[in-house]
Residue, then its C-alpha position, 0 to 999 in steps of 0.5 A: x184385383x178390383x178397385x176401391x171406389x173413393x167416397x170423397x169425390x165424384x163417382x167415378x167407376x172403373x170400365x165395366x170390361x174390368x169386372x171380373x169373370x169369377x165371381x161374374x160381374x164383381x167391378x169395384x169396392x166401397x163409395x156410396x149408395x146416395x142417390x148420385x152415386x147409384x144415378x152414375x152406377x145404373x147408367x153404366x149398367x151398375x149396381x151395389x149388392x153385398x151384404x150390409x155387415x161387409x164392404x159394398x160391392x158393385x157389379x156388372x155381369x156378363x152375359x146380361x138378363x134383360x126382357x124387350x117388348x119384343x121377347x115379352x110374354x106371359x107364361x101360361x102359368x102366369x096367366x092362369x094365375x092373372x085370371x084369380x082376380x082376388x087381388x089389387x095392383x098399384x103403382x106406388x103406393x107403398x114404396x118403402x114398406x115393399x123395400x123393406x120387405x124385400x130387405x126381409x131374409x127369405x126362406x132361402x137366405x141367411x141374410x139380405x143385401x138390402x140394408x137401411x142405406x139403400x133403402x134411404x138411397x132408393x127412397x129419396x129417388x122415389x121421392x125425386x120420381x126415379x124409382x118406382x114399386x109396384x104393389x100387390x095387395x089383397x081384396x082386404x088390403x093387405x100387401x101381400x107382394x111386390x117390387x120395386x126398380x129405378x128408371x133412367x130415360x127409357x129404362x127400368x132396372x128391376x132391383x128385388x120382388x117379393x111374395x107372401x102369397x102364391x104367385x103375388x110377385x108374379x102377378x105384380x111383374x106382369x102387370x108392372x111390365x106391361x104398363x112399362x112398355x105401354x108407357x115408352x120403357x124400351x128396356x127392363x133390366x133384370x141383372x141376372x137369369x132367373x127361373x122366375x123371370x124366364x117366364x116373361x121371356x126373359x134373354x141374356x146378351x153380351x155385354x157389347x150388346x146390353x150396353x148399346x141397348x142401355x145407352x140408346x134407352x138411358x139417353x132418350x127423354x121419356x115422361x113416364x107416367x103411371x096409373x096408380x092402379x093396374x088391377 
């Protein structure tokens, strides 16, 4: 049994040691995606996913992915792929247009959890300075990849990337993460493991953990500034 979150009121969410472990992490249902609600969610460690045609959902998994300064590197991959230089990175320049082609189905997917609420939500964030996209373009300026994330204090929660290109959101997570913590982020959030981001030494903690590494880096004042473009 999970909790029904109420719209009316402040939000308010449940102690994250009550989400489930099957299916892992699933805390609550139903508030808002305003940019409060989603303010009071990822300070806590939690984030709405759930398909726009059904009730919304939050989570907040164990074990949980992050990437440090620390743990941070670049497959060699990756790497190869860096040196191609036939590419434009950017710091938002195309906040809505990269959300909207993640909320695109992939090849994969039935479906996306992205729907025009969220995208709202998160775009008025961008406008208020607290979320940001980094952009994959190619030399005849086309985006071709990218992603886009939030940050509270010294923290940065990874939401979706995507990729028309080879290798393009790669690319833009490498480029993304570097100018991160060169410019004070001490924690990036990717929710959960994924072969894409293990590749950037990417380590999962428990939860105890994660959250004494999200209250230190959520509660430190930090002014991020950004390039508006990496590459």
């Amino acid at each position: 049994m999970i909790d029904w979150l109420d719209e009316t009121s402040f939000p308010t969410f449940p102690p994250t040691s009550a989400a489930l472990q099957d299916p892992n992490g699933l805390l609550a249902a139903g508030g808002l995606v305003s940019p409060l609600w989603l303010d009071q969610a990822y300070q806590r460690g939690i984030f709405p996913w759930n398909d726009p045609a059904e009730v919304r959902l939050w989570w907040s998994p164990a074990p949980r992915a992050i990437i440090e300064p620390s743990t941070f590197r670049i497959a060699r991959s990756v790497g190869k792929a860096l040196r191609r230089q036939d590419y434009r990175i950017t710091v938002n320049q195309a906040f809505e247009r990269v959300m909207a082609n993640c909320a695109r189905p992939r090849d994969y997917e039935s479906g996306t959890w992205i729907s025009d609420e969220m995208i709202d939500g998160y775009t008025r964030l961008h406008e208020a300075g607290r979320a940001l996209s980094f952009e994959y373009w190619s030399l005849e300026g086309q985006l071709q990849g990218g992603l886009y994330g939030l940050i509270r204090g010294r923290a940065f929660f990874g939401e979706s990337m995507f990729s028309l290109t080879s290798n393009a959101s790669k690319i833009a997570f490498a480029y993304a993460a570097q100018a991160l913590f060169r410019a004070g982020i001490t924690l990036i959030d990717c929710q959960m493991k994924t072969d894409h981001l293990a590749r950037f030494g990417l380590t999962e903690v428990a939860r105890t953990d994660y959250e004494a590494k999200l209250h230190k880096a959520t509660h430190s004042a930090c002014q991020i500034e950004l390039p508006g473009v990496l590459a």
